[in-house]
C-alpha positions as CSV (number, residue, x, y, z in Angstrom):
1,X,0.0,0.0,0.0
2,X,1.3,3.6,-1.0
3,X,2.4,5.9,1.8
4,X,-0.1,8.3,2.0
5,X,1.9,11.3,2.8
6,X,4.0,10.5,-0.6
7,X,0.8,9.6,-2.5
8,X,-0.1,13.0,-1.9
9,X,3.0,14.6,-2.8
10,X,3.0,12.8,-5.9
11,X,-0.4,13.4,-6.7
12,X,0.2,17.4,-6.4
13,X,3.4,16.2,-8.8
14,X,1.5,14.9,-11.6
15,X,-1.4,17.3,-11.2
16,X,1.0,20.4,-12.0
17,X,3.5,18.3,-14.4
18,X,1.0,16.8,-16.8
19,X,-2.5,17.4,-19.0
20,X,-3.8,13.6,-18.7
21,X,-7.3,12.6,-17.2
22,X,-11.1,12.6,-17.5
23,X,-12.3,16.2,-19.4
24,X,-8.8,17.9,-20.1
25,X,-8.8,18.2,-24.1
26,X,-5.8,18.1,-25.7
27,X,-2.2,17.4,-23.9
28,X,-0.4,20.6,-22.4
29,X,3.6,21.5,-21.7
30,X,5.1,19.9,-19.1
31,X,5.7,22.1,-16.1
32,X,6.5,22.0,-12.4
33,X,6.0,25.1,-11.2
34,X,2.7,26.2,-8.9
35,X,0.3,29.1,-9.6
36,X,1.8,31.3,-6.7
37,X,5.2,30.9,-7.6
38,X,4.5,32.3,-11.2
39,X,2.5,35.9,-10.0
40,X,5.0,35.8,-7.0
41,X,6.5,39.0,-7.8
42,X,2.6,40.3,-8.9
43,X,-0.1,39.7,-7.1
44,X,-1.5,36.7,-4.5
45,X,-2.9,34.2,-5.6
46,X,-5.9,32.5,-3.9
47,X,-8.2,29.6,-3.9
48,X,-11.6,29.2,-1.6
49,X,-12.3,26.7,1.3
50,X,-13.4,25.9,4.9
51,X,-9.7,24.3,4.9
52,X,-8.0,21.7,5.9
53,X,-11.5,20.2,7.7
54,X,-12.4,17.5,5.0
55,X,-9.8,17.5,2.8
56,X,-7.6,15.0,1.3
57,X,-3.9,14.9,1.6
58,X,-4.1,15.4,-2.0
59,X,-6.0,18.5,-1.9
60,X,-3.8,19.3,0.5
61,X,-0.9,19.2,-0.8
62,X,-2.1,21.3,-4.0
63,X,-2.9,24.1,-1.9
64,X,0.0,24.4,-0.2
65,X,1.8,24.1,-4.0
66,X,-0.5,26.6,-6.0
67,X,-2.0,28.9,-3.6
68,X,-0.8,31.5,-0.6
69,X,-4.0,33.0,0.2
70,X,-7.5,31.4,1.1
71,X,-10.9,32.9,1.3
72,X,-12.8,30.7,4.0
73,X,-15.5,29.5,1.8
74,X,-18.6,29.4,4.9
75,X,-17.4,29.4,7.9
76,X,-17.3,33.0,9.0
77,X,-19.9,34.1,7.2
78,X,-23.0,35.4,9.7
79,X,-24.8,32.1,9.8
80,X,-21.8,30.0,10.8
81,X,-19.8,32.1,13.1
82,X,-22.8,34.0,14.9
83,X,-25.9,31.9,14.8
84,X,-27.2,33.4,17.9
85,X,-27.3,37.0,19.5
86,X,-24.9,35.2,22.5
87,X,-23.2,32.8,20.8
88,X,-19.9,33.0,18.0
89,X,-19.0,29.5,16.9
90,X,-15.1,29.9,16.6
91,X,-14.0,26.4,16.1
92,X,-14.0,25.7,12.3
93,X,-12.6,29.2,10.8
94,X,-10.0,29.1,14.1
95,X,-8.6,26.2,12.7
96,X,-8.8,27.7,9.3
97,X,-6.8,30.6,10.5
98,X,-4.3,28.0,12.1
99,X,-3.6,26.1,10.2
100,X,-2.7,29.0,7.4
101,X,-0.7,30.5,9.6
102,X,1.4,27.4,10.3
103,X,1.6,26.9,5.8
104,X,2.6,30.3,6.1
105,X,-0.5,31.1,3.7
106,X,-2.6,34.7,4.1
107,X,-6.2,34.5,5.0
108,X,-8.8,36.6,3.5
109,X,-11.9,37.0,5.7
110,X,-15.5,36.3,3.7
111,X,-17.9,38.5,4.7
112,X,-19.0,40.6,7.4
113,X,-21.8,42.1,6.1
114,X,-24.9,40.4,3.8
115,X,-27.8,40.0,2.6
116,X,-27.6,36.0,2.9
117,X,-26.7,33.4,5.4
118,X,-27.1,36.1,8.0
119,X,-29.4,34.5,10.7
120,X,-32.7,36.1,11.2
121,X,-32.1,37.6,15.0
122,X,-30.2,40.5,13.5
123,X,-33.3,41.8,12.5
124,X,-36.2,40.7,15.0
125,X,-37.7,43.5,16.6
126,X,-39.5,42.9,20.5
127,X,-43.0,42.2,20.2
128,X,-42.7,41.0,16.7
129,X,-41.8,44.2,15.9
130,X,-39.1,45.3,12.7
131,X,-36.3,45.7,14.1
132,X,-35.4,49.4,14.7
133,X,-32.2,51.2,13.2
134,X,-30.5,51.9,15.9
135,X,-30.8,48.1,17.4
136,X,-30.1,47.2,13.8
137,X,-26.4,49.6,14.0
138,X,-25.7,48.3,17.4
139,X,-25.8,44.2,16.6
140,X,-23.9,45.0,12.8
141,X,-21.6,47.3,14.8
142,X,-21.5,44.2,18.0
143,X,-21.0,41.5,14.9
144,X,-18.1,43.4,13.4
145,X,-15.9,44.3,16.5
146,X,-16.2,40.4,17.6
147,X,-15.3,38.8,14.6
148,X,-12.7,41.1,12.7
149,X,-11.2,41.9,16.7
150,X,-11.0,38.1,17.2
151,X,-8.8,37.3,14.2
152,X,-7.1,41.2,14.1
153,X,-3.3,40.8,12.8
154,X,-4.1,37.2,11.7
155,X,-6.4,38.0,8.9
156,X,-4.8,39.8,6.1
157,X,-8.1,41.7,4.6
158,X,-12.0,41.3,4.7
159,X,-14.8,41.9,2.1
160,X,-16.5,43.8,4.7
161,X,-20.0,44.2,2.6
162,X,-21.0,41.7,0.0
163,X,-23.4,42.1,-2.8
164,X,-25.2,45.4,-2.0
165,X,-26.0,46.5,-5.6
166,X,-29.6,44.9,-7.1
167,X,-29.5,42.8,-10.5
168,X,-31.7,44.6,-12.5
169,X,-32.3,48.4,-13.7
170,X,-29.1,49.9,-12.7
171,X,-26.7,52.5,-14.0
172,X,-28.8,55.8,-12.6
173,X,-28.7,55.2,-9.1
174,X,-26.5,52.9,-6.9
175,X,-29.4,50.8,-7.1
176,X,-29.3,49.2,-3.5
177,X,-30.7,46.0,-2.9
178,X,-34.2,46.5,-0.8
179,X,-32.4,44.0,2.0
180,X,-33.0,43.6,5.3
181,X,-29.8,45.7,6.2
182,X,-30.9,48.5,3.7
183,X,-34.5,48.3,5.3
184,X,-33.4,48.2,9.0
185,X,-30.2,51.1,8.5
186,X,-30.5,52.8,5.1
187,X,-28.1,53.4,2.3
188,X,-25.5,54.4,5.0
189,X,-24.8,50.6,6.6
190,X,-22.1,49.9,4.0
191,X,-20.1,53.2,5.1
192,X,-21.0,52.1,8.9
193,X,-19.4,49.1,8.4
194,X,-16.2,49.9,7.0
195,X,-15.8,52.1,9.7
196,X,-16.1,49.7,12.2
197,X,-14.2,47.3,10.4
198,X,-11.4,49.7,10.3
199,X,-11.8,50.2,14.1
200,X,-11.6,46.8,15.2
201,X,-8.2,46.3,12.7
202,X,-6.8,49.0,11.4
203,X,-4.2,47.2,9.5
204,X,-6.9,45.0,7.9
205,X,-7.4,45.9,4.3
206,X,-11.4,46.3,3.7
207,X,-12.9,45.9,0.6
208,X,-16.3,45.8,-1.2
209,X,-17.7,42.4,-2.8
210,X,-19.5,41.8,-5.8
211,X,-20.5,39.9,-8.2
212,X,-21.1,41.3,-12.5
213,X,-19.5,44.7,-11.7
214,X,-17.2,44.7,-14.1
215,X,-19.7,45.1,-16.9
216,X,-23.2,47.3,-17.6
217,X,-24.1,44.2,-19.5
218,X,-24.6,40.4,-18.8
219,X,-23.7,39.2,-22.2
220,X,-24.5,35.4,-21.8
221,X,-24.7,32.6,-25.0
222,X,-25.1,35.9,-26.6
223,X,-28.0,37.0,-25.0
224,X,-27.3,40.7,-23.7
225,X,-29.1,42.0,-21.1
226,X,-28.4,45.5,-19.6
227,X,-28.2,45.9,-15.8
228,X,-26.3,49.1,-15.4
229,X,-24.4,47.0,-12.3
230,X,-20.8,48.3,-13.2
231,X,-22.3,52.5,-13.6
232,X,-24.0,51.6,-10.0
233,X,-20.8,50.5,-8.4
234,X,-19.4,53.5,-9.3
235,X,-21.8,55.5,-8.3
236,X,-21.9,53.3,-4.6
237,X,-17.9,53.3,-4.2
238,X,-17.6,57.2,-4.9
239,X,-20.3,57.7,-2.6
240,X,-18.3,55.7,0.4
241,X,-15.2,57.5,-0.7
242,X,-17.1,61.1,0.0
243,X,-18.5,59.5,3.6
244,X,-15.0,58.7,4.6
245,X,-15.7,55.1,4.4
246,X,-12.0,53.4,5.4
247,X,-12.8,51.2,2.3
248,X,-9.4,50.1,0.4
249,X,-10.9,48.3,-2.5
250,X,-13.5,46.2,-4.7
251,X,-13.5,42.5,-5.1
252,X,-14.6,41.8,-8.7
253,X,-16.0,38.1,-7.9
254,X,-15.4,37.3,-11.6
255,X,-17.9,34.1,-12.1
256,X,-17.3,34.4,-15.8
257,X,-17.9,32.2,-19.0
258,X,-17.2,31.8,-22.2
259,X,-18.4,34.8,-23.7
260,X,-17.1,37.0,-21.1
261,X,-16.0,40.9,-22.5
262,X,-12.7,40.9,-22.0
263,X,-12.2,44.6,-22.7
264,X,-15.1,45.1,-20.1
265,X,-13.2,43.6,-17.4
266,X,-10.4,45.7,-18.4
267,X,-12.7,48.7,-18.3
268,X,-14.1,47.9,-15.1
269,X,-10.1,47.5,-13.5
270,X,-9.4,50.8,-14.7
271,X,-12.0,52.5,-13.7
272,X,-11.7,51.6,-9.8
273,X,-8.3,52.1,-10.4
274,X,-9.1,55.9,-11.2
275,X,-11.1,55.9,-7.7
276,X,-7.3,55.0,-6.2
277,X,-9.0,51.5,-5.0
278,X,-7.6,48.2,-5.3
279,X,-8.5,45.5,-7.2
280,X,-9.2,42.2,-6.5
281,X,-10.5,38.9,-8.7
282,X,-11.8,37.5,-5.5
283,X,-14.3,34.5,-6.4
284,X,-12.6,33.2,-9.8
285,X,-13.8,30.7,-12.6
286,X,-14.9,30.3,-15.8
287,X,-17.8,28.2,-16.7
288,X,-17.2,25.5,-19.6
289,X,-21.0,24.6,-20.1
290,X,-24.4,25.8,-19.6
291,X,-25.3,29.3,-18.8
292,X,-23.9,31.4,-16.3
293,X,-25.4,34.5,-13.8
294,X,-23.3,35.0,-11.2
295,X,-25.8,34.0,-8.5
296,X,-27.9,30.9,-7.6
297,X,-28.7,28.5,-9.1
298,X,-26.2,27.7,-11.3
299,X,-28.1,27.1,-14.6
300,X,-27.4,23.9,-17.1
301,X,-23.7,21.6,-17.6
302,X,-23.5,18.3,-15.9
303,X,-22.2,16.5,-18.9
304,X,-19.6,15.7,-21.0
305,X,-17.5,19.3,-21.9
306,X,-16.3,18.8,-25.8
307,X,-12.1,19.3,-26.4
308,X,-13.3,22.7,-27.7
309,X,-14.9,24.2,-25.1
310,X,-12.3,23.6,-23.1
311,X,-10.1,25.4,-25.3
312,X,-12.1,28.3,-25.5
313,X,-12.2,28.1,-21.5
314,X,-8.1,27.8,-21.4
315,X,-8.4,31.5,-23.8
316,X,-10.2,33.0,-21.8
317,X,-8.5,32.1,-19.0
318,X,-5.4,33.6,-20.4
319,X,-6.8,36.8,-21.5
320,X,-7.9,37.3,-18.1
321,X,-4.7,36.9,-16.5
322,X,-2.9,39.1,-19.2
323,X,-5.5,41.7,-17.9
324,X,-4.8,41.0,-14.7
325,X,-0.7,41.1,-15.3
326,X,-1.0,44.1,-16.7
327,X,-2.5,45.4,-14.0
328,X,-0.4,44.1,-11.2
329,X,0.5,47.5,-9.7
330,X,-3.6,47.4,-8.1
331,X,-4.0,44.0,-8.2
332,X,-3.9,43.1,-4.7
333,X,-5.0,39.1,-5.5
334,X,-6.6,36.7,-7.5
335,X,-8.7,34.2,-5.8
336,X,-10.0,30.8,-7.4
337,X,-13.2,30.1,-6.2
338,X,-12.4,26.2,-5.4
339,X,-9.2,24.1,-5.6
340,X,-10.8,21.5,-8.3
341,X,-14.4,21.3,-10.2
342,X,-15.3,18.7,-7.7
343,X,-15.1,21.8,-4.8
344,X,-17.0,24.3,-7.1
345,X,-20.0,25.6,-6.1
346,X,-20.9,24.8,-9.9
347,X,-19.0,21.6,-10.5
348,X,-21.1,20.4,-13.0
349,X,-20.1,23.3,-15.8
350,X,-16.5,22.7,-14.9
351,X,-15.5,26.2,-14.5
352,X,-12.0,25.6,-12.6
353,X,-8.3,24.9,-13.5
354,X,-8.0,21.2,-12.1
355,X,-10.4,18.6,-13.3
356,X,-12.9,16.9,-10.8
357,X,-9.4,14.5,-10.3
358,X,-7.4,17.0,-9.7
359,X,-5.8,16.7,-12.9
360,X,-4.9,19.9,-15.1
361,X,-6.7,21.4,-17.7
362,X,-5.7,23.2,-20.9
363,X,-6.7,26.3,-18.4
364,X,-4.2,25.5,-16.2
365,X,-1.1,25.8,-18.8
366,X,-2.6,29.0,-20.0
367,X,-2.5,30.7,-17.1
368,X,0.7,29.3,-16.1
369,X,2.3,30.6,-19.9
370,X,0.8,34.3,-19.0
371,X,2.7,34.3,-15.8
372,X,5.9,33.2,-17.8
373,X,5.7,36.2,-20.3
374,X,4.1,34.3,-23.0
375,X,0.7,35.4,-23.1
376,X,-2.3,35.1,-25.5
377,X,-3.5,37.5,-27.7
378,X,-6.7,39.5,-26.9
């Protein structure tokens, strides 16, 4: 019987050094080098996960080999780490936090402040009652002192608010969500936040979080649809900017696909950049199959991906990363949202750079090349 500790190892090997396995198209250059190792001297790079609870010594071992950042995937959001007004469940994301610092790998704290997986006491009023504002302020304010004070000088940044900005009819307005944060505070919760953020770590970097900012369009198999998202961003950050909001940059989640603009994602880097924000790709992939939102449910894929799609998937991939190279100065990190397409949120469109066996993809080699200086065209 293999050693397990060397299976591992080996495993990791062969997942970096060659393009064999189930759904990997054609055969890409041998290499032996990890994703982090290749950005070193640009930007972090990242991948997401309630680690190492549950994971394989395989899966192990390619995160310590690609990655030297990780976004805890659940386990500090509201509903995990305060389930109750009393209570803060430290155990999971404490060993998270551990065991990164023992691998020497940064941890990015996911998220303080949302619409979802926030348990329901935040906003229970006595008597049945709404909640009122200022009982609102004081549990958001209570939530963010604990949890960002509990890990302060261990976690390296937070996305302090997530997914404020509505789907639909944008560009005019920041176009806030009608949440139950917006309907207990107001439009001034996100600047509240930050600043408390900032008061319980003030060497914490603090970002905004969001998913299909980076375009006014959701251009999908084709299909445009005009949301106005990115002009509402805008519109949001300037307006946190002007409130003094201790906010250091935006998180472009980046759940892309095929027919992702690449020039809008350019755009959209550029423009925060003009705000003086940083930038990060904070919730990476890149959909192979079916159709793609950016939000539940994941729609379509399950079967087999053709050679070709895969392909197209690696381009992309690449011309994403040549974006992203070029604009290392404000590029704070690049996070893949999962190690493999088995730990995707939407496996079945196999939108990551390892296969469900861990094996590389085209993708993989692509991005790999880009960090060597040989990039893709646009």
């Amino acid at each position: 019987m293999k050693n397990p500790v060397v299976y591992a190892l080996v495993a990791c090997a062969l997942s970096l050094a060659n393009a064999h396995g189930q759904d990997t198209g054609s055969a890409t250059s041998v290499t032996n080098i990890g994703l982090k190792d290749a950005f070193a001297a640009k930007f972090l790079i990242g991948t997401a996960g309630d680690v190492p609870r549950g994971y394989s010594e395989a899966e192990v071992a390619n995160i310590k080999a690609n990655y030297n950042i990780i976004t805890p995937e659940n386990c500090m959001k509201p509903q995990s780490v305060h389930p109750s007004e009393d209570v803060f469940t430290w155990a999971t994301p404490d060993a998270l936090v551990k065991w990164c610092q023992d691998n020497n790998i940064k941890v990015w704290g996911h998220t303080l402040c949302w619409h979802a997986q926030t348990p329901g006491w935040f906003f229970q009023g006595t008597n049945g009652q709404p909640v009122t504002r200022e009982l609102a302020m004081a549990r958001l304010k209570s939530h963010i002192l604990a949890e960002v004070g509990h890990y302060k000088g261990r976690v390296y940044g937070w996305d302090v608010v997530n997914e404020a900005i509505d789907d639909r009819n944008g560009g005019q307005t920041e176009n806030l969500r009608n949440d139950s944060w917006f309907r207990a505070i107001g439009p001034d919760f996100l600047t509240l936040a930050f600043k408390w953020a900032h008061e319980a770590d003030p060497d914490a970097l603090l970002f905004y979080n969001d998913y299909n900012i980076d375009s006014d369009t959701n251009l999908d198999r084709g299909n445009p649809q005009y949301t106005g998202k990115h002009a509402s961003s805008m519109l949001l950050l300037k307006r946190l900017l002007q409130e003094g909001a201790p906010i250091n940059g935006v998180g472009i989640q980046g759940h892309w696909h095929l027919y992702t603009s690449i020039s809008d994602v350019e755009k959209a880097i550029t423009d925060y950049e003009s705000l003086g924000l940083k930038v990060s790709i904070s919730e990476l992939d890149v959909t192979a199959t079916g159709e793609n939102s950016g939000a539940f449910p994941t729609r379509g894929g399950g079967g087999p991906v053709s050679p070709e799609a895969l392909q197209q998937q690696a381009k992309v991939y690449a011309q994403l990363f040549d974006v992203f190279d070029r604009h290392a100065k404000t590029m704070s990190r690049v996070t893949l949202w999962g190690i493999s397409d088995r730990r995707s949120w939407r496996s079945g469109q196999r939108p990551l750079l390892f296969d469900a066996q861990l094996q590389p993809k085209p993708a993989l080699q692509a991005v790999l090349d880009v960090g060597a200086g040989k990039g893709m065209a646009h």
